[in-house]
TIRO-936861 format. One record per residue: z, y, x of N, C-alpha, C in turn. Coordinates in steps of 0.2 Angstrom, whole numbers, plus 5000, padded with zeros to 4 digits. Example, Ala and Ser with C-alpha at 12.3 -4.5 7.8 and 13.67 -1.06 7.14 Angstrom:
BEGIN
503949725066503949785062503949845066;503549895064503649955068503950005064;
//
This chain:
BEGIN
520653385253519953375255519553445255;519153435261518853495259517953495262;517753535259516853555258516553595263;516153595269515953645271515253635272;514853705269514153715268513953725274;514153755279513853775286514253795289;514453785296514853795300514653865305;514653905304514653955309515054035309;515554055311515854105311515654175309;515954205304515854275302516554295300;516454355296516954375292517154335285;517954315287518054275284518454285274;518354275271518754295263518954255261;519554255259519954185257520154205249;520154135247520454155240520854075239;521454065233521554015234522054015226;522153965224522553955218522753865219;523353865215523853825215523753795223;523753735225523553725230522753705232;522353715229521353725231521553785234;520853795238520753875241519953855240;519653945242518753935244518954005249;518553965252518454005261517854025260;517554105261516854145263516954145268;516354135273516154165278515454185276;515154255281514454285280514454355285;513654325289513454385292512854375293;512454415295511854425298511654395304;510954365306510854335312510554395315;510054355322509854425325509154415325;508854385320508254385316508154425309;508854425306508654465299509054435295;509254365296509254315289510054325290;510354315280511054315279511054245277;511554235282511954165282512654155277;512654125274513354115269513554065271;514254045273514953975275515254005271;515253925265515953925260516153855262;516853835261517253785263517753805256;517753735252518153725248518853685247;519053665246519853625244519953605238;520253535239520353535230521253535231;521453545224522153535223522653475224;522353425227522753365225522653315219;522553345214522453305207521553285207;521253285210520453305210519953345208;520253395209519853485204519853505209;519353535213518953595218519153655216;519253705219519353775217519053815212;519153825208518753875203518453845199;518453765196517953735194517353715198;517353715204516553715208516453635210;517053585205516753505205517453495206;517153425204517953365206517953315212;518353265212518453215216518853155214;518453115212518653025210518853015217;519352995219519752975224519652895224;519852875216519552795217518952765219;518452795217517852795218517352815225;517852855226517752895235517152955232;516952975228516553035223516853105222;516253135225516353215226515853245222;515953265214515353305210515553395212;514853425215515053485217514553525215;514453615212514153635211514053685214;513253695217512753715225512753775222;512653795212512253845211512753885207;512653945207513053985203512554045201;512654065193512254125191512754185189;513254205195513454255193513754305198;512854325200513054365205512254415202;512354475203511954515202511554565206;510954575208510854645214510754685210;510654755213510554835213509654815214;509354865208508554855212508454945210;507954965214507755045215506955035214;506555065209505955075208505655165209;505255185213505155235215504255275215;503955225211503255255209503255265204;503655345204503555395197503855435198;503655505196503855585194504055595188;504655615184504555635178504355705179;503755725176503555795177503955865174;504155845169504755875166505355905170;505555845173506055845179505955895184;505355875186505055895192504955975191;504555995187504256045185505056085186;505556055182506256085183506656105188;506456045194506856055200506256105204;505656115204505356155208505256205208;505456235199505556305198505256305191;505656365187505356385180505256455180;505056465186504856565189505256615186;505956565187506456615184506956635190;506856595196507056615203507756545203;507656525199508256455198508156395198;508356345200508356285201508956245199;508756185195509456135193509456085200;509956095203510156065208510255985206;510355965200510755905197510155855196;509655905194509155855193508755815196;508655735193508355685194507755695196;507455695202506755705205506355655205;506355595201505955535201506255465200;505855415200506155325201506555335195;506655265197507355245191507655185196;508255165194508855105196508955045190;509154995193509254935189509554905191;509654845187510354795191509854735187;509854675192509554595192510154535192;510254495188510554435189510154385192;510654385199510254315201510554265201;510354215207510754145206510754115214;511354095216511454045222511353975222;510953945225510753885226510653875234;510853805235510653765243510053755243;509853805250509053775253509053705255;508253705256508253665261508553625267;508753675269508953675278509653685277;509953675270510853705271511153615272;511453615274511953565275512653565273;512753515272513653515268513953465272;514553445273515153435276515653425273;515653355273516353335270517053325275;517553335274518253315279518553305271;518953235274519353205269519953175273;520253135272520753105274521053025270;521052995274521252905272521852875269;521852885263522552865262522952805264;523552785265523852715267523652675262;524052615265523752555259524652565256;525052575260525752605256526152665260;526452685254526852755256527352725261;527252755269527652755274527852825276;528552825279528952885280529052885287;528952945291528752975296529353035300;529753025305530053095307529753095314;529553175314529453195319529853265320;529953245325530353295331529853385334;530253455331529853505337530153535338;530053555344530553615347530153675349;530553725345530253785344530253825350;529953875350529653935356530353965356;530753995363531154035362530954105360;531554125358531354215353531954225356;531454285360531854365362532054415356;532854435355532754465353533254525355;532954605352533154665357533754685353;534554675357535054695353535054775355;534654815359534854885361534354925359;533754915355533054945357533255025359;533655045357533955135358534255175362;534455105368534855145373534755095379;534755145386534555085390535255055396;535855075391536455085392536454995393;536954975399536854905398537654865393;537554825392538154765387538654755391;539054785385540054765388539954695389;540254645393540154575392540754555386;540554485381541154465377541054535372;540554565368540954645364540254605358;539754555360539254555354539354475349;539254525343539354445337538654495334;538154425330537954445326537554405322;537354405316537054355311536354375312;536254295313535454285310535354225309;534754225303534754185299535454125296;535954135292536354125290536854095296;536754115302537254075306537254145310;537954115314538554185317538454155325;538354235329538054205337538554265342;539054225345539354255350539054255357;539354315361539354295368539954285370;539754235377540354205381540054215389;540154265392539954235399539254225402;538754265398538154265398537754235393;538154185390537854125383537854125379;537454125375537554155367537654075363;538354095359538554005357538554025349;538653975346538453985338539053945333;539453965330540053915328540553905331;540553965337541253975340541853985339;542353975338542854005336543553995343;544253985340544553965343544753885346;544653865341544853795343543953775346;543453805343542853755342542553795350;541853765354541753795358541153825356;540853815352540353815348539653805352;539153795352538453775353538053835357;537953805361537353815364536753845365;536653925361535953935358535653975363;535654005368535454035372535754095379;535454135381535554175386535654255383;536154295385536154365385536054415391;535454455392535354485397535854565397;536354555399536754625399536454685400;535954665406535754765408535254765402;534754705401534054745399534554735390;534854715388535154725382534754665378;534654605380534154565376534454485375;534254425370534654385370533954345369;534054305374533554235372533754185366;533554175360533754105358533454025361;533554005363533153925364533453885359;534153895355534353855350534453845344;534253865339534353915332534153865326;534753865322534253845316533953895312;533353855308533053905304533353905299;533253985294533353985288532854045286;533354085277533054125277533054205283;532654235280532454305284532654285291;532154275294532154275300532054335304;531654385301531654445305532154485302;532654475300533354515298533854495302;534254535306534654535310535154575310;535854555307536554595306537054595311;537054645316537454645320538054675319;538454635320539154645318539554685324;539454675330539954715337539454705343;539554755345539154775351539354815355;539554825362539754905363539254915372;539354945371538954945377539155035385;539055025389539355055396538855085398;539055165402538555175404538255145412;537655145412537155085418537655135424;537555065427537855085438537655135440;537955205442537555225445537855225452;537055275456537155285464537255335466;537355345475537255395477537255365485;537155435486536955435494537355485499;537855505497538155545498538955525498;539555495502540155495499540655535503;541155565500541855595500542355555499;542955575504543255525502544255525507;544755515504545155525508545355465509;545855435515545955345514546855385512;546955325512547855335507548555335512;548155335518548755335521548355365530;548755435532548655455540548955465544;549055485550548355485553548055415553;547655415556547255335557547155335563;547355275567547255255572546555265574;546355305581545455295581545355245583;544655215580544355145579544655115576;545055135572545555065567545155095560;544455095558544455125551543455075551;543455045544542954995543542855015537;542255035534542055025528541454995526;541454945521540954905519540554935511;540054905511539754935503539054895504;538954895495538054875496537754935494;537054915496536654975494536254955485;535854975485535454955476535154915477;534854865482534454805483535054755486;535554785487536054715486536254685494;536054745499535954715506536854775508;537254735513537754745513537854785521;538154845517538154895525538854915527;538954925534539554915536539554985543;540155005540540055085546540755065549;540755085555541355085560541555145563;541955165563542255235568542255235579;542055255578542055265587542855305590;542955325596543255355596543355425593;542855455595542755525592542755535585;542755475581542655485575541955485571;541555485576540755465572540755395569;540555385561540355325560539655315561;539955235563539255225566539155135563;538055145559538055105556537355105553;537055055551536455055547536155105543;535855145543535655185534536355205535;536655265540537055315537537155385543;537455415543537755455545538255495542;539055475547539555515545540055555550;540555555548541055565553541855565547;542355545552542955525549543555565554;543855605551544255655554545155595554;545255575560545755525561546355555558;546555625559547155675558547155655551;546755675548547155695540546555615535;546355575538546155535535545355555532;545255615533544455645529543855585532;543355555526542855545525542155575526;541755595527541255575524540455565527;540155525521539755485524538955495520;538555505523537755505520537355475522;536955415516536655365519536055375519;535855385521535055395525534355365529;534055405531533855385539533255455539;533355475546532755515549532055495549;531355485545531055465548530655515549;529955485551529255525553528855565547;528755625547528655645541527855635542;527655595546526855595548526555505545;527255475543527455405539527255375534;527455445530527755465522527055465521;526855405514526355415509526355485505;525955485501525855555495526355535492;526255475490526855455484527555485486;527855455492528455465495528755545496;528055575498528155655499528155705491;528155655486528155685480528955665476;529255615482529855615478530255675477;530755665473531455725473531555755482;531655695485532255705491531755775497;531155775496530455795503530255835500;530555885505530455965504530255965514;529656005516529056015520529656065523;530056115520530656165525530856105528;531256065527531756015530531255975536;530855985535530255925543530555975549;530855935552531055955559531655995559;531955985554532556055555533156005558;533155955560533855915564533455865569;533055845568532455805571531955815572;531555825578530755845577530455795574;530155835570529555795565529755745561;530555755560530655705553531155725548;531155715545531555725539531955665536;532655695534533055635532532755605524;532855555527532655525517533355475516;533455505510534255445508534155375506;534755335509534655285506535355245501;535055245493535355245489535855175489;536755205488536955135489537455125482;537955075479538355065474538955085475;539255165475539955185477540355135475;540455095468540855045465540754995469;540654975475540454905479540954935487;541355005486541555015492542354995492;542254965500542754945501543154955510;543754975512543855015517544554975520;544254955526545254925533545254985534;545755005535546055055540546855045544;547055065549547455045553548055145553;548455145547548755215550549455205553;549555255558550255275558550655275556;551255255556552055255551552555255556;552855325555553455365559553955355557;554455315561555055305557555455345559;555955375554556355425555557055415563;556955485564557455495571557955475571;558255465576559055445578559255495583;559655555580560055615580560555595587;560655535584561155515591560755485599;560055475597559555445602559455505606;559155565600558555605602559055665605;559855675602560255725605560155805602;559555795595559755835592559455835585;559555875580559655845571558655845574;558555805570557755775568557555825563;557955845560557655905552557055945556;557155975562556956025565556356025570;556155925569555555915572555155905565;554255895567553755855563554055795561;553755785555553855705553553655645559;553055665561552955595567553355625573;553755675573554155685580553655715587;553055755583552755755588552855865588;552755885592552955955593552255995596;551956045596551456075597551456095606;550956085609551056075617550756155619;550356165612550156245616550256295611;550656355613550756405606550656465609;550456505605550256595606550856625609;550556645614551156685620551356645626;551256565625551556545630551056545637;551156475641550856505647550556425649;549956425650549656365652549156385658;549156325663548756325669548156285669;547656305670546956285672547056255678;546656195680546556155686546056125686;545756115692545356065695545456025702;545355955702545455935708544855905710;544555935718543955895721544155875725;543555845727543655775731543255785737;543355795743542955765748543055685748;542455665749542355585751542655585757;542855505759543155465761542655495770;543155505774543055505780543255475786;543155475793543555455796543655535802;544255555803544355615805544655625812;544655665817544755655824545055725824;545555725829545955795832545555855833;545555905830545255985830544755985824;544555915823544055925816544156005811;543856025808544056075801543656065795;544056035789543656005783543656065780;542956075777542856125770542756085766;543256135761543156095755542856125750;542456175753541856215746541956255745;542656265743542656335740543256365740;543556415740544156465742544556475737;545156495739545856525737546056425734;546256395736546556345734547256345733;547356295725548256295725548556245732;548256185733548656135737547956095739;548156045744547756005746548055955747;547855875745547955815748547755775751;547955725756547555705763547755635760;547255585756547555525756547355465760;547755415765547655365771546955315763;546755275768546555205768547055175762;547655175765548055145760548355155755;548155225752548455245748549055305747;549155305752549655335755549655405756;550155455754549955525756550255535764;549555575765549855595772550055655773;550855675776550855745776551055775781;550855755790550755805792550255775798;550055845802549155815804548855845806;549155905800548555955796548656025795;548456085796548556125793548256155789;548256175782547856195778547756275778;547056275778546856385774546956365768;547556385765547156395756546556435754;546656505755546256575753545556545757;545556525763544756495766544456435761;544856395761544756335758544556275764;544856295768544856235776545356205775;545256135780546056135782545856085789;546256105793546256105801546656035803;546155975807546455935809546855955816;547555925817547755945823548055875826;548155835821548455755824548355705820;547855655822547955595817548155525819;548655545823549155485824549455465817;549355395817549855355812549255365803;548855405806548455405798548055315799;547955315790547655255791546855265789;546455275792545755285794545255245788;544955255784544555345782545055375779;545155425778545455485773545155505770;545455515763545255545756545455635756;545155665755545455745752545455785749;545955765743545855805736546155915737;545855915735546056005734545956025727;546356065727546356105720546456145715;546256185715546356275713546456265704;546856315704547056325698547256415694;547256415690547756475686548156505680;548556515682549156545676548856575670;548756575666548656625659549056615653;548956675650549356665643549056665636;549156625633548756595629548856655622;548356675620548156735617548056695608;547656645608547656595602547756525602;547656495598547756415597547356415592;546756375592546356355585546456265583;546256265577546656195576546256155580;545556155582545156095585545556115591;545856135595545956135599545556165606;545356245604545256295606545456355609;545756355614546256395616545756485619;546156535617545856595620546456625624;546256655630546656675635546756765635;547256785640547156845636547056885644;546856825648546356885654545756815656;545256855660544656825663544856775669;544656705669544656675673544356685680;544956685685544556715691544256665696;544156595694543656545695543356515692;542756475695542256435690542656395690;543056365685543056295684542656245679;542456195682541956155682542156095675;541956065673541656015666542255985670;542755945666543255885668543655945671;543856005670544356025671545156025668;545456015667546256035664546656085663;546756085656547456135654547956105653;548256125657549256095657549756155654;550256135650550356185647551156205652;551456255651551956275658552556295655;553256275657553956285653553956335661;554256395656554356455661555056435662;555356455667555956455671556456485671;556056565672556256645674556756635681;557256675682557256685689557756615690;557756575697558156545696558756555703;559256545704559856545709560456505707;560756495713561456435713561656495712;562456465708563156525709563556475709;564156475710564956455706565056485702;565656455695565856495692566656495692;566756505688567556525691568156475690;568456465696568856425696569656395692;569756345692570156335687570856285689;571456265687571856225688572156195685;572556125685572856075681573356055684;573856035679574256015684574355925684;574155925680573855835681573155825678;572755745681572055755677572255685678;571955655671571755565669571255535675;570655585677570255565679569555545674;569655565667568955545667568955605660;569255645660569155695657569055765659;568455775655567955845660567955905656;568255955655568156025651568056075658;567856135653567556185656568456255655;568956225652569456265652570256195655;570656225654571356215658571556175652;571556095653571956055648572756045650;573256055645573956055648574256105651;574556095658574956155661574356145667;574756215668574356235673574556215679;574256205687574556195693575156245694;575556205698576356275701575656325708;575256315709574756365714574156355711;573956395712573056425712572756425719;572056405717571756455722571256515722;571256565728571156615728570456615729;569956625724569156645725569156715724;569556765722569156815722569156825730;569756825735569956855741569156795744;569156745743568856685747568456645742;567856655741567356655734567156585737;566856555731566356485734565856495735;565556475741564956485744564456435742;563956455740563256375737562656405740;562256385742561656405741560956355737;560556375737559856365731559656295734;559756295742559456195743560256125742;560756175742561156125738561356105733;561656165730562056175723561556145717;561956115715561856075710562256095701;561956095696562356095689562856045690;563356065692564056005691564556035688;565055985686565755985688566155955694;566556015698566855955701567655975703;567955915705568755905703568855905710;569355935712569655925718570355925717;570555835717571455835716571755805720;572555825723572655825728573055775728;572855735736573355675737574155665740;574355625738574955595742574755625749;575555695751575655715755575455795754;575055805751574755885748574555895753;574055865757573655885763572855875761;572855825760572155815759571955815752;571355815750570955805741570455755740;570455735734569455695736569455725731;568755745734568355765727567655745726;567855735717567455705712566955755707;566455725707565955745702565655725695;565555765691565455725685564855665685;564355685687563955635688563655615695;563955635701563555615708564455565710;564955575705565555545707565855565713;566355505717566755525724566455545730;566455595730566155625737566655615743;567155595742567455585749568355615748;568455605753569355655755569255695760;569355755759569455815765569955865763;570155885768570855925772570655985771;571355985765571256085765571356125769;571656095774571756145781570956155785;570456125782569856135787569356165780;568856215780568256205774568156135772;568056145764567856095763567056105760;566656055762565856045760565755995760;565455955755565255915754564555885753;564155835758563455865756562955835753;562455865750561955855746561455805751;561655725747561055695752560055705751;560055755746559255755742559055815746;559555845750559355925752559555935761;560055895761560555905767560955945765;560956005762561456055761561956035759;562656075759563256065755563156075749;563456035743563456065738563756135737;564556145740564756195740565156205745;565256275748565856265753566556295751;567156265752567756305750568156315756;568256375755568556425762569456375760;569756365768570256335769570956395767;570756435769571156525768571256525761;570956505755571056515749571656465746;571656415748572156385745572856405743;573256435749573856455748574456385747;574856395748575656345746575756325740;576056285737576356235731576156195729;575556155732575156115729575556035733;575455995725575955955727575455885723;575655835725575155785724574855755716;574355775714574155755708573755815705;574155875708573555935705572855935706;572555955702571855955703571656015703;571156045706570656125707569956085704;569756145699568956125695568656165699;567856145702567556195702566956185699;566756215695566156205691565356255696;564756235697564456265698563756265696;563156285699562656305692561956305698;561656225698561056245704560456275702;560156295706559556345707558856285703;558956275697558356245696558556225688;557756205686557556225678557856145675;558056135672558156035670557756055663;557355995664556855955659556955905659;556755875654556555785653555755785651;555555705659554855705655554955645651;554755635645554855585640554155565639;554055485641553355455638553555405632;553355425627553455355622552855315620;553055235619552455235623552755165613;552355165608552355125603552355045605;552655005600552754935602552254915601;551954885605551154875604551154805608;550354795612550254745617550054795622;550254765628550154795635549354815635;549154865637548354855637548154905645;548654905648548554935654549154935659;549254935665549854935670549854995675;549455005674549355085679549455145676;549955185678550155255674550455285679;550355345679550555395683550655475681;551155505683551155585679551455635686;551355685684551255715691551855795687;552155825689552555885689552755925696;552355995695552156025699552756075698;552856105703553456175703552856245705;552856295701552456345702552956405704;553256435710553656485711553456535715;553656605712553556675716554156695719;553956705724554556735727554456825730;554956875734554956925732554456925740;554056965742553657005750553957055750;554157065758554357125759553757175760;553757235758553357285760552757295765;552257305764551757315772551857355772;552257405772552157475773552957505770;553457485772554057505773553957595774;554457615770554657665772555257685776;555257715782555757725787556157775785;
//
């Protein structure tokens, strides 16, 4: 039960024993007048606090006392001087004064007493008892409590690393959940959430016990926070890379997923970046950014780390890059490389040790010799006898006249190189408009090789050639001519065995090439072997070639020559005079010879892939000097 004198809010003084209490309130109005609120309680057995009355519960009786005599004021009376005093404080014409002394009045203390006025009011609150003791459960569910497992670092939570007691019960995590009673067999209980980064553990299910604000953590570990950048390096694990076979994906700090793609050149190209990716050796790198307008950018933004006032305009007018932070731990990369499988020696025709790993060879090196070119174009015409087309510009390597059809056309025409004309004289059988390429070019020798593929020459080029011009690189020759070499004999041949000396015995005759030499010249002779073995009767021979085979039967009684169908020429001629007597059927004559021209192979390897085109063409040119005679002979 409790007693209240007057209801009105102040400063409140509690006091209380066993279970009574007595409640002060007390302030001042805004008239002057102090207001006193006491509110009493009794104990349960019917005794008010401090003796200030009882309560007959059977009776429904409250005896309460309004008045109490033990409170006291200060009073201060001030209509008096003691003159003595005084006389002492104002001076004794000694130049001194007692500072200590009492200048007048006097002080006292009054016992009063507290009583209810008039106008005070009292206020009972009680409570009904039952007619009989009934039991009662009710249900509460308490407020969840945060509490801070890390307040000291802003490192975020190993997941599965925290245990810890509070209030007499033991609290794991599992997967973000904080369970209670966990063990192995058990799965334990459901008491809340654990925030990894921010380091915090909601409870929503707890029982209570003692010391609740005591918390003993048993295991915690914690990692340092994700961090960023805006900047990556990077090599992929396997090269070269096929261009355009290279994808890398990442998120940035807001979780939005960025995706860069290589081009042919190697530019990655993508949202919020700029890079580039070296296909050769695999190199990366990438900076995520963007340029924007430095006229944009708030105060705030201009005052981050990244916005320095030098940098506006130094790659883009009037803007400056600003980065944009991404999670390196979120990269991930396709690439498509290269894989060279090792040569076949017996394929290639020579040991593999002595090429590159991918079998590829350098096309242009210091000292060698490579041609500059350009081909232009006169557009398509249609052209009539005595016409003369310019082609713009002078000293030209060659010219090409192509029909309608497609078709080269080669004769017609005559060309000026050094002019740069070239002279219709018939165009019967052309197929009408004609196309006409011409082309100037020049020899130099290559002075350096830079790895970007920089060539410096080691004379000045004596035309302008234009943007889309060509460097072809050139296998020198040096001088070339047909010979025979020296002739050789057998006395039997299988026929499919070819050396450069005499297997077995020799023929019972020879022939004579020093008196009657083989004669070849540059439009027939070819690098061959060739057998001349003699038939049933010793009159006639056929002679065979290692790779062009039977050329035929002819009579050593008449030269023999046999001819080069690519050239018209004979490959060789053998004087009839040389033979001599004793040749009898089965002998053979070697003649080996050696034609006037350089052998290459041109080799395109083309990878097992899908077709992705049908049209291919390659062109090989012969560049040759020959000797002038003098303008100006001396007689």
């Amino acid at each position: 039960m409790s007693i209240t004198y007057v209801q009105r809010p102040f400063t409140i003084t509690n006091s209380s024993s066993s279970n009574s209490s007595l409640t002060q309130e007390s302030g001042r109005t805004t008239d002057g007048r102090i207001v006193v609120v006491q509110t009493v309680t009794d104990d349960g057995a019917g005794a008010l606090f401090g003796g200030l009355g009882t309560v007959n519960y059977g009776a429904k009786q409250v005896n309460l006392r309004a008045v109490k005599f033990d409170r006291s004021t200060e009073s201060y009376k001030s209509d008096y001087d003691n003159a003595t005093e005084f006389g002492s404080t104002v001076g004794d014409g000694s130049g001194s004064s007692n500072a200590n002394s009492r200048k007048g009045a006097s002080y006292g203390t009054t016992t009063v007493g507290e009583q209810i006025l008039a106008t005070s009011s009292v206020v009972a609150r009680y409570r009904v008892a039952p007619a009989v003791v009934t039991a009662r459960t009710d249900s509460f569910q308490p407020q969840s409590i945060v509490i801070d497992l890390c307040p000291y670092t802003s490192d975020s939570i190993v997941p599965g690393s925290v245990q810890f007691v509070w209030m007499g019960q033991t609290y794991t995590d599992f997967e973000g959940v904080i369970y209670r009673g966990r063990t192995g067999s058990n799965p334990g209980i459901n008491s809340g959430r654990i925030d990894y980064a921010a380091g915090t553990a909601r409870m929503t299910d707890y029982v209570v016990g003692p010391n609740p604000d005591a918390i003993t953590l048993q295991s915690l570990w914690t990692r340092r926070s994700a961090w960023k950048t805006a900047s990556i390096f990077m090599r992929t694990q396997a090269a070269p890379i096929k261009p355009t076979g290279y994808v890398l994906t990442l998120t940035d700090t807001a979780g939005n997923a960025l995706t860069a793609t290589g081009d042919l050149n190697g530019n990655l190209q993508g949202a919020h970046m700029w890079g580039h990716i070296d296909y050769q050796t695999g190199v990366v790198e990438l900076q995520f950014g963007d340029f924007v307008l430095d006229a944009s950018l708030t105060a705030a933004q201009k005052a981050e780390w990244w916005y320095d006032a030098a940098d506006v305009g130094a790659v883009e007018p009037g803007k400056i890059w600003r980065p944009w932070p991404v999670d390196p731990t979120t990269l991930r990369y396709n690439s498509v490389a290269y894989f060279y499988l090792p040569l076949d020696a017996d394929i290639v025709g020579l040991d593999p040790v002595r090429l590159p790993p991918d079998g590829r060879v350098p096309k242009y090196r210091v000292g060698s010799y490579v041609v500059i070119g350009h081909t232009g174009v006169v557009p398509a015409a249609t052209y009539t006898n005595g016409q003369t087309v310019n082609c713009a510009r002078e000293r030209l390597s060659r010219v090409y006249l192509i029909g309608a059809d497609g078709q080269l056309i080669r004769t017609g025409y005559a060309p000026n190189l050094d002019a740069g004309t070239i002279a219709i004289t018939d165009v019967t059988g052309w197929v009408q408009p004609v196309t006409v390429k011409h082309r100037i070019e020049q020899m130099a020798r290559v002075a350096d090789v830079q790895i970007d593929g920089t060539l410096k020459l080691t004379k000045q080029l004596a035309h302008n050639f234009p943007v889309g011009s060509i460097v072809s690189s050139a296998i020198m020759a040096g001088n070339l001519r047909a010979r025979a070499l020296p002739v050789f004999d057998q006395q039997t041949w299988d026929g499919v065995t070819w050396s450069d000396v005499t297997v077995g015995n020799s023929a019972p005759s020879t022939y004579n090439d020093g008196a009657f030499p083989v004669a070849v010249t540059n439009a027939g002779a070819m690098t061959e072997r060739f057998a001349l073995r003699v038939l049933t009767g010793g009159t006639d021979v056929e002679v065979i070639g290692e790779h062009v085979g039977n050329l035929g039967t002819f009579s050593r009684n008449t030269a023999i020559a046999p001819i080069n169908p690519v050239s018209g020429a004979p490959y060789f001629t053998l004087a009839a005079a040389g033979w001599g007597a004793g040749w009898v059927p089965g002998n053979t004559l070697f003649l080996p010879t050696v034609g006037a021209y350089y052998p290459l192979v041109a080799i395109r390897a083309t990878q097992p892939s899908e077709a992705i085109g049908t049209d291919y063409a390659f062109e090989l040119t012969e560049r040759g000097d020959i000797d002038r005679a003098p303008t100006n002979p001396v007689i």
